[in-house]
C-alpha positions as CSV (number, residue, x, y, z in Angstrom):
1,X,112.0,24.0,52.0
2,X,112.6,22.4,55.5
3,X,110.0,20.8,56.6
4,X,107.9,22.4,59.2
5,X,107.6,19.5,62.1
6,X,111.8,19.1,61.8
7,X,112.2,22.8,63.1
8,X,113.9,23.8,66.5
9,X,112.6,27.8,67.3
10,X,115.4,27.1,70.1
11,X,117.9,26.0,67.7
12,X,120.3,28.8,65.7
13,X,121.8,25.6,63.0
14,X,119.8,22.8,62.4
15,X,121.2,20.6,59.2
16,X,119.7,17.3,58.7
17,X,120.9,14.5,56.6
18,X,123.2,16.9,54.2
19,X,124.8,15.3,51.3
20,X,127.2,16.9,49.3
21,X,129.7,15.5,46.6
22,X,131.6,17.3,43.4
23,X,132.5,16.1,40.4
24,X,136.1,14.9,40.3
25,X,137.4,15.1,36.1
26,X,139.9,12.6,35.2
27,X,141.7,14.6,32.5
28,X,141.2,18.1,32.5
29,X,140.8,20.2,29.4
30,X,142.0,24.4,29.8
31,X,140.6,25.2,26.8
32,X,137.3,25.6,24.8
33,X,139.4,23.5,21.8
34,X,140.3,21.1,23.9
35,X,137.0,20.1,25.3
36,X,135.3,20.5,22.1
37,X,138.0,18.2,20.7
38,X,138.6,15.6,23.6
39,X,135.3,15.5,24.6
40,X,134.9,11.9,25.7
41,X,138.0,12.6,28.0
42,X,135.7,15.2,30.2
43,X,134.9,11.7,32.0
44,X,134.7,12.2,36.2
45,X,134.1,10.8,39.3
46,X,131.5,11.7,41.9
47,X,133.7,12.4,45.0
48,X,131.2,12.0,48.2
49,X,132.2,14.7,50.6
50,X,129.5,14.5,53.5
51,X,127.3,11.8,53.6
52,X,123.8,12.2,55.6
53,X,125.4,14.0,58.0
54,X,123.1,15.8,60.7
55,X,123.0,18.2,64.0
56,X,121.7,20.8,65.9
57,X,123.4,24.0,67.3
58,X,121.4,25.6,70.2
59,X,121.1,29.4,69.7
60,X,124.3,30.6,71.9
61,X,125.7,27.4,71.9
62,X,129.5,26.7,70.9
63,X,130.1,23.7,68.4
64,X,133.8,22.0,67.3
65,X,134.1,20.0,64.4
66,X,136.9,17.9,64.1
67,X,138.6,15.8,61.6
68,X,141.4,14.7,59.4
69,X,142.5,17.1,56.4
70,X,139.1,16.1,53.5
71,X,137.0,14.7,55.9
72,X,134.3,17.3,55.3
73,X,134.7,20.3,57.5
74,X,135.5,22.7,55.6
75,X,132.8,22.2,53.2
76,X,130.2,21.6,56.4
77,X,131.3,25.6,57.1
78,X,131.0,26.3,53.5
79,X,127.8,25.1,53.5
80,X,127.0,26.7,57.0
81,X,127.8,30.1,55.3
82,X,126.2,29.6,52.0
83,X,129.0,30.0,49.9
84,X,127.7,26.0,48.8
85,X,124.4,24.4,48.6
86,X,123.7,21.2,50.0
87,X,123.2,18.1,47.1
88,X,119.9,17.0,49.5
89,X,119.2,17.4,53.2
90,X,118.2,20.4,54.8
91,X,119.9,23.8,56.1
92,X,118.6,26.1,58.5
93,X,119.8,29.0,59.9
94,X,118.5,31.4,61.9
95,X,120.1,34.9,62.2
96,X,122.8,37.0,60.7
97,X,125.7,34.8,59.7
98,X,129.5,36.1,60.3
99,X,132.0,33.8,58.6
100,X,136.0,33.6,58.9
101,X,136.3,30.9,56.6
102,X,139.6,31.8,54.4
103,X,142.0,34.0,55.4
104,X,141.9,37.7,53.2
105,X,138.8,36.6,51.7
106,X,136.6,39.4,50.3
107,X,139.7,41.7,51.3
108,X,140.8,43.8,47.7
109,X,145.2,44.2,47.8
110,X,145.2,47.1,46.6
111,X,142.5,49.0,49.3
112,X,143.7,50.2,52.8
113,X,142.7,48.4,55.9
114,X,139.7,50.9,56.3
115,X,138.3,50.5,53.0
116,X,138.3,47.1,53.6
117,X,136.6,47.8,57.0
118,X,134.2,49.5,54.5
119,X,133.5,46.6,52.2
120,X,133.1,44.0,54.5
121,X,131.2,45.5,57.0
122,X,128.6,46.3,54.3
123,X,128.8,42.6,53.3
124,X,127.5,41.3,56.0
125,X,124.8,44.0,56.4
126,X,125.9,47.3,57.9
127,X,124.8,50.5,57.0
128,X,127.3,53.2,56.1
129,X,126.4,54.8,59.5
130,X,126.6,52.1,61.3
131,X,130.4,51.0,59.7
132,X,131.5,54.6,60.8
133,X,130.2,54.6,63.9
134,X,132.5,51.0,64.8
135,X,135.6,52.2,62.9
136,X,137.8,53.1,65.6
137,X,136.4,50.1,67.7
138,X,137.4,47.7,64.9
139,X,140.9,49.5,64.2
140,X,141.6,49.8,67.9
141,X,140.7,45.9,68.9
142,X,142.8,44.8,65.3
143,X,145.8,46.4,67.3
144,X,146.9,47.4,62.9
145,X,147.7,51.4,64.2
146,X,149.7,53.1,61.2
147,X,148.9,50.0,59.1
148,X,145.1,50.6,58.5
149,X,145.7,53.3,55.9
150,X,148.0,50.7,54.0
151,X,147.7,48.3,51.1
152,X,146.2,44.9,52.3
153,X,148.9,43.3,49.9
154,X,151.5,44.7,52.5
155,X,150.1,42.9,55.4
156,X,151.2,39.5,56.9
157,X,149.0,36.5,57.7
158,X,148.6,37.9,61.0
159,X,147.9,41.4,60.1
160,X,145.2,39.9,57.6
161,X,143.3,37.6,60.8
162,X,143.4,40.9,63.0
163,X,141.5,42.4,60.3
164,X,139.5,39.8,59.3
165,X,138.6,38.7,63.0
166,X,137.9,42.1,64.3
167,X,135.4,42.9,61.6
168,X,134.0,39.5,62.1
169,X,132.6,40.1,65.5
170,X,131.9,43.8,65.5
171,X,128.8,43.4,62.8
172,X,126.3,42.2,65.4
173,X,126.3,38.2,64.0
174,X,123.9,36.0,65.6
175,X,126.2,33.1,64.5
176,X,129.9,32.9,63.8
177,X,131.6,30.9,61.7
178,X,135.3,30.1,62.0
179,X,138.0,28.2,59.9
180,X,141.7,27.5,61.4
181,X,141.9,31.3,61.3
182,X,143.2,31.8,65.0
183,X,145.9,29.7,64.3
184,X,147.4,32.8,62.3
185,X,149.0,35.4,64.1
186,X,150.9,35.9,67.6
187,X,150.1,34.6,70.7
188,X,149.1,37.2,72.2
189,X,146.7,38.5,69.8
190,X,145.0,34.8,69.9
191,X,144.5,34.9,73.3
192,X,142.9,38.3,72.7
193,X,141.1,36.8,70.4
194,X,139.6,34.0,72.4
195,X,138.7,36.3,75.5
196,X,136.5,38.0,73.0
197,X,134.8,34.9,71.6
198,X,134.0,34.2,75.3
199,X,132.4,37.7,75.7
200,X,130.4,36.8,72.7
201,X,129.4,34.1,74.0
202,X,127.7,34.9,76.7
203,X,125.8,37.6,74.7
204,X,124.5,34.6,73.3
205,X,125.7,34.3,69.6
206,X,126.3,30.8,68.4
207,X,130.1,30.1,67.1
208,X,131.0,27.3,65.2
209,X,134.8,26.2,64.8
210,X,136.9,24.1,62.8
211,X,140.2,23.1,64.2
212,X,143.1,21.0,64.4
213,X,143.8,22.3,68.3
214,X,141.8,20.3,70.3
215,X,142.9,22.3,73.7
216,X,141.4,25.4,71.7
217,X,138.1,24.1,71.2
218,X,137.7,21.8,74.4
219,X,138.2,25.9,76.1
220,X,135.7,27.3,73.6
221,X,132.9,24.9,73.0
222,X,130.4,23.0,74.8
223,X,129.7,19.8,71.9
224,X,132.3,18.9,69.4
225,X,131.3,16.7,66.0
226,X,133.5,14.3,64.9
227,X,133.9,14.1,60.6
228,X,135.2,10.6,59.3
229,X,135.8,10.5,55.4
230,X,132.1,12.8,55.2
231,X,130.0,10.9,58.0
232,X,129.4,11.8,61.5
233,X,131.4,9.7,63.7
234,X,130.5,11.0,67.0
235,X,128.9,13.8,68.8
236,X,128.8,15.2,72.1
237,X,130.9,16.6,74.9
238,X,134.4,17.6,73.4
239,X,136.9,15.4,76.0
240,X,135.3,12.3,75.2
241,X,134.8,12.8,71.2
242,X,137.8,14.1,71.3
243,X,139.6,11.0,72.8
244,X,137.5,8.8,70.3
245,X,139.0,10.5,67.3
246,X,142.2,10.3,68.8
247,X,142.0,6.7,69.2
248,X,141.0,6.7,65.8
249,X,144.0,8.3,65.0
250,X,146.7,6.1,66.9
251,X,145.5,2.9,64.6
């Protein structure tokens, strides 16, 4: 449990010093023959992931996290949306948590674009009612038309972030969770997108992003962290951590 005296009432993410590592097999066995039979080959390495990493996001606050590809930031939202539990450290969130993590996750192929509406609406805490009552809202804002009474399978990455993003922020999150997903689709339909993240905004739910577009979060968020091989690098306004990792980059 966190510890009482570390809590922020003003804060909507507070993680402090989060460790997480998985186990890394050298020689991996697909069968229960094989690992009953090569067991001393089930050897593995611990593979460190984020190292006491910690920070604060202010309830309506906007945070990037940057970083090369296995640097952490994935996992950091992974472990922001609870899909994985911190090794040590403490995780505190404080609201209704909206996540857009992987692309057509929790979507079933062979269910329309409604039912799906459906599903993941009452995933992340709506009641029937409530889904019904935002259907034509989420269809009309996913721009899908014809398409939301077909197969998932038969929709494109873009068709699949339309969906995925407009159910995202029509469940009432407190905080919003985001993974590379807006670099799916058209431009058009990102722009779109980002007006609508800046209307959220300023109703004061907390969004935090992972990105390789700089420009995108620079526009969207107000601190930027920045992830080197699982430690925290750097932290503050985006520009200037932004132009560290950059730096970082170039040698």
């Amino acid at each position: 449990m966190p510890n009482p005296s570390t809590l922020n009432p003003t804060a909507a993410i507070t993680a402090d010093h989060i460790c997480k590592s998985f186990r890394i097999y050298r020689d991996k066995s697909y069968s229960l023959k094989e690992h009953a039979l090569f067991r001393k080959r089930r050897a593995y390495d611990i593979h460190e992931v984020l190292r006491d990493v910690s920070f604060t996001v202010p309830k309506g606050g906007a945070l990037g996290i940057v970083g090369k590809n296995g640097c952490g930031k994935s996992t950091t939202l992974k472990l922001l949306s609870r899909i994985l539990s911190p090794d040590s450290g403490t995780l505190t969130m404080n609201g209704r948590v909206s996540a857009l993590i992987e692309l057509g996750a929790g979507f079933h192929p062979d269910m329309s674009g409604r039912e799906n509406i459906r599903i993941n609406a009452a995933i992340f805490g709506l009641s029937r009612r409530e889904v019904e009552e935002r259907m034509d809202t989420i269809i009309a804002f996913s721009e899908l038309g014809d398409w939301i009474d077909n197969p998932v399978r038969t929709y494109s990455s873009g068709m699949y972030m339309r969906l995925a993003f407009s159910v995202a922020i029509h469940v009432d999150a407190d905080i919003l969770l985001i993974d590379e997903i807006l670099a799916v689709g058209d431009a058009g339909f990102q722009a779109k997108c980002l007006r609508r993240l800046d209307e959220i905004r300023r109703q004061g739910v907390t969004v935090v992003i992972v990105s390789h577009d700089l420009g995108q979060i620079e526009r969207l968020c107000d601190r930027s962290i920045w992830l080197c091989d699982g430690v925290l690098a750097a932290e503050g306004e985006p520009r200037e951590v932004h132009r560290a990792y950059l730096e970082y980059l170039k040698q």
